[in-house]
N, C-alpha and C positions, 0 to 999 in steps of 0.2 A: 555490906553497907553500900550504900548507892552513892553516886560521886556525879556531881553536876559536869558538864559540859565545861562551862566558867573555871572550876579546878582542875577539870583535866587539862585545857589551853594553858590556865595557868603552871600546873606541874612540865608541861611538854615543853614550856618556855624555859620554867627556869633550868630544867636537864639540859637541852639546847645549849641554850647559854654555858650552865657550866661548862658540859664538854667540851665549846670556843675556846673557855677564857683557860683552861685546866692545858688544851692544847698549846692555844697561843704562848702558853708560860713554858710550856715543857720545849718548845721550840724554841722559844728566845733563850732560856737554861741552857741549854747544852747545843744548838746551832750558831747562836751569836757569835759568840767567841772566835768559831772556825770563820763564822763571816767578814767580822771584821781583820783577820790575820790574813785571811784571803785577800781583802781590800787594803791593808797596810803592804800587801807582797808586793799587789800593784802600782801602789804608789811607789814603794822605795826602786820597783824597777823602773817606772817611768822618771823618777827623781834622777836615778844614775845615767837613762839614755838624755835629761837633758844637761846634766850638766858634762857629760861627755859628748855632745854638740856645739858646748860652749869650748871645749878642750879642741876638740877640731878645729873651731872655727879660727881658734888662736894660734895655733899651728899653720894654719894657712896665711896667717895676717902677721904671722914671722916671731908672734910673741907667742910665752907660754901662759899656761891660766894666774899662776901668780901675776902676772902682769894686770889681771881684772880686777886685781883687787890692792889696793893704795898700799894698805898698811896690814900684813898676814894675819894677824890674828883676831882683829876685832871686825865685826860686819858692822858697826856702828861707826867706824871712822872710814876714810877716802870718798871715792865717790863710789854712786849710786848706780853703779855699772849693770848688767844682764844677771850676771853670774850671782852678783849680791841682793839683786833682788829676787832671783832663785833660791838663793839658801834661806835669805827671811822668811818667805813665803813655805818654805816646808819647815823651819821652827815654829814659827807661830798660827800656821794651818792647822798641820800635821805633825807637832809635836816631834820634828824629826832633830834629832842634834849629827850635826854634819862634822867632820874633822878630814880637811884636806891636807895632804902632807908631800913634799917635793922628796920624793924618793932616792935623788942624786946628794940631795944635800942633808938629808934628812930633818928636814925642817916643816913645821908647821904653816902652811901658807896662811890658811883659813879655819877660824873653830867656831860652827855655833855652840860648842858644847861647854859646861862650867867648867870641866876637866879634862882639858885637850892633851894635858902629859898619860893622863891614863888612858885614855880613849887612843893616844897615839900608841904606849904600851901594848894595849890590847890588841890594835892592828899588825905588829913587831910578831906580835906571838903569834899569831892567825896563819901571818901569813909564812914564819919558817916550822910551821906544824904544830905547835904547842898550843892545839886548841883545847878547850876544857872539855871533859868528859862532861858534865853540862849541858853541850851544846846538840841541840836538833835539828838536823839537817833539814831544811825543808827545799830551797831548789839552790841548784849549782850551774852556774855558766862557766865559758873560757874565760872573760875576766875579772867574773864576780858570786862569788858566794851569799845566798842571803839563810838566814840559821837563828832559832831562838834560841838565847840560853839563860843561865841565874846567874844572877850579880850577888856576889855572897854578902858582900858589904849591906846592901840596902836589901839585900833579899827581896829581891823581886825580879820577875823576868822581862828580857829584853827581846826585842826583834830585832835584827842587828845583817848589814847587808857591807860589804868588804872583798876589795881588791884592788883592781890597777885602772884606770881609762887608757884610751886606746894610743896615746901618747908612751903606755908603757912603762914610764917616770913617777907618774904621777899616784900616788896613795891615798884611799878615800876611806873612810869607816862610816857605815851613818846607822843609828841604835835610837830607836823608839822603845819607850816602856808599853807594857802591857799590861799591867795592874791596873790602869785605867780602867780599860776595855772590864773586867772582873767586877770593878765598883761598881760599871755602868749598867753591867746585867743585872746585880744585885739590884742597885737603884730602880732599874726599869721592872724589874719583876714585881717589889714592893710597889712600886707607883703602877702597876697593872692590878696584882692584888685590892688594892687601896679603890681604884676605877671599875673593879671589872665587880667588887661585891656592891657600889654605890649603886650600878649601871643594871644589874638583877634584881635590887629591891626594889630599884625605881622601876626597872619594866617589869616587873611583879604585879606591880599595885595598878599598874597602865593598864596591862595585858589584861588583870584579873576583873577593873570596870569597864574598858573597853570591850569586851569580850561578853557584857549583858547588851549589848547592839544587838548582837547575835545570837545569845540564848532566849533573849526575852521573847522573837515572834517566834521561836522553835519551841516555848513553853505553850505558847497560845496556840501552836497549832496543837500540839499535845494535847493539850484543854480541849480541844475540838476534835479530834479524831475520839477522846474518850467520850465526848456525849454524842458523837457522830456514833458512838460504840451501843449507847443505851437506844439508839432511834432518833435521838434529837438532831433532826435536819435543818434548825433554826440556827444554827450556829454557824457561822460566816468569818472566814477571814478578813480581816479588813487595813490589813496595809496593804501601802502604794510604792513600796521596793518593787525596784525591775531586777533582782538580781535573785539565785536560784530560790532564795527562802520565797521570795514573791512566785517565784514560778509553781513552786509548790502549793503553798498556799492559796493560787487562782485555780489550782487541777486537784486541792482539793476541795474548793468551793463546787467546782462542775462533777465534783464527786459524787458529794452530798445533795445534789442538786438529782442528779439520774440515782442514785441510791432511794431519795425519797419517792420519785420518778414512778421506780420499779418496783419497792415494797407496795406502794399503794397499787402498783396493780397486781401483786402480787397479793395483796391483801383485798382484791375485789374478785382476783380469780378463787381464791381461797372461799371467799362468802359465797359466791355463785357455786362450786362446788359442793360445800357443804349446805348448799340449800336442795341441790341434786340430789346430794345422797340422803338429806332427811328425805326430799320428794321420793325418793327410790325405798326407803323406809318404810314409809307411809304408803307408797303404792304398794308393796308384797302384805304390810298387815293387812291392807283394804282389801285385797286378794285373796289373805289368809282366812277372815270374815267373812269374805261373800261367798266362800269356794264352802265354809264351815255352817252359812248362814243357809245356803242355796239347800246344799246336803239336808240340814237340818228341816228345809220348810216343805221340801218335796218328799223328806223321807214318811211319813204321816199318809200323802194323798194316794201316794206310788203305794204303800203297803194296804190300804183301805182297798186302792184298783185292782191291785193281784189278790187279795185276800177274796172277794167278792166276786173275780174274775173266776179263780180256782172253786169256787162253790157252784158258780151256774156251771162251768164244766165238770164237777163232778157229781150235777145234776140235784145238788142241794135245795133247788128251788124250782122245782116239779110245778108246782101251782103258777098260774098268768099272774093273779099278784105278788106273789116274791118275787118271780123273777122280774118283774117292773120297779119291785121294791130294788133290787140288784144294780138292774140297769140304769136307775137314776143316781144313785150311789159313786157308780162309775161315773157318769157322765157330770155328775156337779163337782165330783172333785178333779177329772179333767179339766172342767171349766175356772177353778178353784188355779189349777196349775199354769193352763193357759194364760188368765189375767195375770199372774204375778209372774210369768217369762214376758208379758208385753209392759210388764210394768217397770222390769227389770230394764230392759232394752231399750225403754222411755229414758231411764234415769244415766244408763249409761251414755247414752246420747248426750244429754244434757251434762254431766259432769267432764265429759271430758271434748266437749265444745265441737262436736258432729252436728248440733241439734241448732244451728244460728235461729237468734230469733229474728219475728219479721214483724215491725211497729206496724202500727195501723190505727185511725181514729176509728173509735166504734162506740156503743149505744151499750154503758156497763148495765142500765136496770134492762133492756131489753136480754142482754146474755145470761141474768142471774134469772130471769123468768124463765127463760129457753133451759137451764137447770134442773128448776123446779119441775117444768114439764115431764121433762124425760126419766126423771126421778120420781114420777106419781105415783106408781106401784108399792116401788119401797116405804115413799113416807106413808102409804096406806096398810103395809103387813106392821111396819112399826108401830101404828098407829098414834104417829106423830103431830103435831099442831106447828103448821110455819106462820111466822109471824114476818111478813114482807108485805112493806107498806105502800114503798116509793114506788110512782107512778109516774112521774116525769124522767124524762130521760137525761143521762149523767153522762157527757160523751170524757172516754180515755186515751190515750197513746198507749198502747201494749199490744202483744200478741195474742190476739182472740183466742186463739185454739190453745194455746197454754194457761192464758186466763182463765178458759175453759174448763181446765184439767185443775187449776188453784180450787175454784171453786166449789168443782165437786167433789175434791179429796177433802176438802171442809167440810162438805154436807153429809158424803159418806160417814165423814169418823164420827162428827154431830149424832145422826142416826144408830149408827152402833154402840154409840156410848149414851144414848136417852134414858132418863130415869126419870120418878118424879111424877112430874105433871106431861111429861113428855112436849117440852116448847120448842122451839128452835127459832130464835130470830136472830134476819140478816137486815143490816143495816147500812147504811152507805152516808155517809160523810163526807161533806166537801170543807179540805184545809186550806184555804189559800188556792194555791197552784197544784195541791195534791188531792188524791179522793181516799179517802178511808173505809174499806170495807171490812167489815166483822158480822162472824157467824157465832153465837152463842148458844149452850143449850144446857137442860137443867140435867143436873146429875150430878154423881161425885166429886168431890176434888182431883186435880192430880196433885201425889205429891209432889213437896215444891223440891227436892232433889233429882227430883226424878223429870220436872220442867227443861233442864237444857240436855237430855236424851233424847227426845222422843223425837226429836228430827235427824237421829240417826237412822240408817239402814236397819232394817231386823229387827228393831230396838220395839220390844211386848209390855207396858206399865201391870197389863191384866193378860198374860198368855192366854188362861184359861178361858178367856170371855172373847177375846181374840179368836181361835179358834173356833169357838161359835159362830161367829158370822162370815169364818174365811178370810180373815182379815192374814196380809204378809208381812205388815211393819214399813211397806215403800212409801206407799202415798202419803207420809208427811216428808217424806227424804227428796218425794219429786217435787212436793210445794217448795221448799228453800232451793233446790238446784235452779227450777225457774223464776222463782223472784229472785239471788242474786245475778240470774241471767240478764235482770233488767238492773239491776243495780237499785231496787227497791227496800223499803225496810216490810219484816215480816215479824211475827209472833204471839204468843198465847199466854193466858193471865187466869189464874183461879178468879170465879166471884164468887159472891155469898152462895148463887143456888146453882152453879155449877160451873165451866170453863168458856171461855171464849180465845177466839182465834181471831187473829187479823192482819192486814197486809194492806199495801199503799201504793197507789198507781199516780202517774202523770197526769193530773185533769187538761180537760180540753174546751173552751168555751161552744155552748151551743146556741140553736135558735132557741 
């Protein structure tokens, strides 16, 4: 069971305490007692050196001490002399009953005591040995004994000091009770008892509210070290103590502060990381595919070349036309190879940003003509129909010779995919501040799952028809690598009577 801070101060007080008040008691018990008998020893010795000052003094002044005092036995009649007001002063101080007595005469000079016949008694017997077994020694001089003993009568004991002054005549007894000093412990013990459990409840309930001064901002940092625990760096101390809870609580404000600091970058080194290793991911499959892809599109031409290589050498094609039939064989699917290693080395260029491109305004219906041109052959083996209209000129920002390459990986694939009516048109579009060109042409659909592949690498919708014309699957890979080279939009769209393609350039105002 968990136990707050608040109840342990408060149990560590009231242990505390008790242990004080348990001491202070067990020391007034049983040390008082010797204290005060210690401090009555003192007096009664300083009591007999002075009234053996006073016995001098009247020795020298030719009288004896009975001469100090008027009338022997009462301190309340003669006069007010030294000596009488030394004896007052230790009755009614010091509780001392004094009984002076003329040794020559045996006579009682002076009594403070009610019973100066017994007290004189008692001195008779002390002093020719007939002390009580009773009696406890406690210190002895040359002419004075001082000794506690029990008064059987009153049963109780006395502190009791007895002998001669220096006069040698003179006889003195003086006996203090000590049952006092008994009641007083009692009393003081009770009346500490009484104070010391008031004085614990009371600092109990002090200690145990006082003492949420000091748990309260130790809860709230608590509070905040645990959502400090879950990530929440919102949480702030916010007292204005300059003492250690405040010092804490400002070092762990600058805590939370460099904790949130460092997670967040550690939480950016983490994202950059894992964006690495997905890049590192994604570059070994791209690897893994082109290493698989490569294999695949050369394994075909390479066994066609050796196949046909190994028959004229082993003389298969005796005749001039076989062997021409051979050698073209060879040489179109070299050419077949060659195009798609430079197509390949186009694309890598272009993917992994060797290939910068270089803006330029230029004359787009003049470069789609210059296309058309160079491509007459083909569109006449296909025996294709273009339909390009625009005759004015469309000036663009972009890289001519990439725009170039846009264009006629469009008309190539248009071409090899003609069915139908065999149509092809290109058309050009001005949006605004953009130019829109599209190539369409009549033929199948693609399907429409099969629409965001085909600008992959490799990527055959018709392998077998593909092959046909030599096609490798790059020239739409290298259209998107250089339209996002310009940060342009690109793409392809079934229509009713066959597919189109299209992409978007920067217009440029012309004459």
């Amino acid at each position: 069971m968990k136990q707050s801070i608040r109840v342990r101060f408060t149990l560590i007080f009231i242990g505390l305490m008790a242990v004080i008040l348990v001491g202070i008691w067990c020391i007034n018990n049983w040390l008082l007692e010797n204290f005060y008998i210690t401090q009555k020893v003192s007096t009664l010795q300083l009591a007999y050196e002075q009234i053996d000052a006073q016995v001098i003094a009247s020795l020298e002044e030719g009288k004896t001490i009975g001469d100090e005092f008027a009338d022997g036995e009462a301190l309340d009649s003669g006069e007010q002399t030294a000596a009488v007001e030394l004896l007052k002063r230790l009755n009614d101080k010091y509780n001392i009953m004094t009984v002076i007595v003329d040794g020559i005469n045996d006579k009682v000079i002076v009594s403070s005591a009610r019973d100066a016949k017994f007290m004189l008694e008692k001195a008779r017997n002390y002093i020719l040995g007939r002390n009580s077994h009773r009696a406890e020694l406690i210190e002895e001089e040359e002419n004075y004994t001082i000794q506690r003993t029990f008064d059987v009568r009153s049963r109780t004991f006395y502190l009791e000091c007895w002998g001669f002054f220096s006069d040698n005549n003179t006889i003195f007894i003086m006996s203090t009770p000590l049952e006092s000093i008994k009641e007083s412990v009692n009393l003081s013990n009770r009346f500490l008892a009484y104070v010391g459990i008031a004085a614990l409840l009371f600092g109990s309930i002090v200690v145990f509210f006082t003492t949420k001064m000091v748990t309260s901002p130790i809860l709230k940092l608590a509070n905040i070290s645990e959502r400090m625990s879950s990530l929440d760096f919102d949480a702030k101390y916010e007292g204005d103590a300059h003492d250690e809870i405040g010092i804490l609580g400002n070092s762990m404000n600058i805590l939370s502060d460099k904790l949130k600091e460092t997670i967040g970058e550690l939480k950016t080194a983490n994202n950059e990381l894992q964006k690495d290793i997905e890049e590192k991911i994604q570059i070994d499959e791209l690897r893994k595919d082109f290493i698989a892809n490569v294999s695949h599109e050369l394994k075909t031409p390479i066994a066609l070349i050796q196949g046909y290589a190994e028959g004229l050498t082993e003389g298969m094609a005796e005749e001039a036309e076989s062997r021409d039939y051979y050698c073209e064989v060879i040489m179109d699917e070299a050419n077949k190879m060659n195009k798609m290693v430079r197509q390949l080395l186009t694309l890598t260029a272009l993917e992994f940003g060797n290939d910068q491109i270089s803006l330029e305004r230029f004359d787009l219906t003049e470069l789609i003509r210059g296309v058309l041109t160079a491509s007459e052959i083909l569109i006449q083996q296909k025996e294709a129909v273009i339909r390009f209209d625009r005759n004015s000129p469309v000036y663009v920002w972009a890289d001519e010779f990439k725009i170039e390459e846009v264009v006629t990986n469009y008309l190539s694939n248009a071409l090899n995919h003609l069915d139908g009516e065999k149509v092809i048109w290109i058309e050009i579009d001005e949006c605004g501040n953009d130019v829109k060109v599209t190539v369409r042409n009549t033929g199948a659909n693609i399907p429409q799952e099969e629409l965001p592949n085909i600008w992959t690498k490799f990527y055959k919708v018709d392998k077998s028809r593909t092959r046909e014309y030599g096609g490798s699957g790059v020239g739409l890979s290298i259209v998107k690598a250089i339209m996002e080279s310009h940060h342009k939009k690109y793409g392809v769209k079934n229509v009713e009577d066959g597919v189109e393609f299209w992409f978007m350039l920067d217009g440029s105002c012309g004459d």
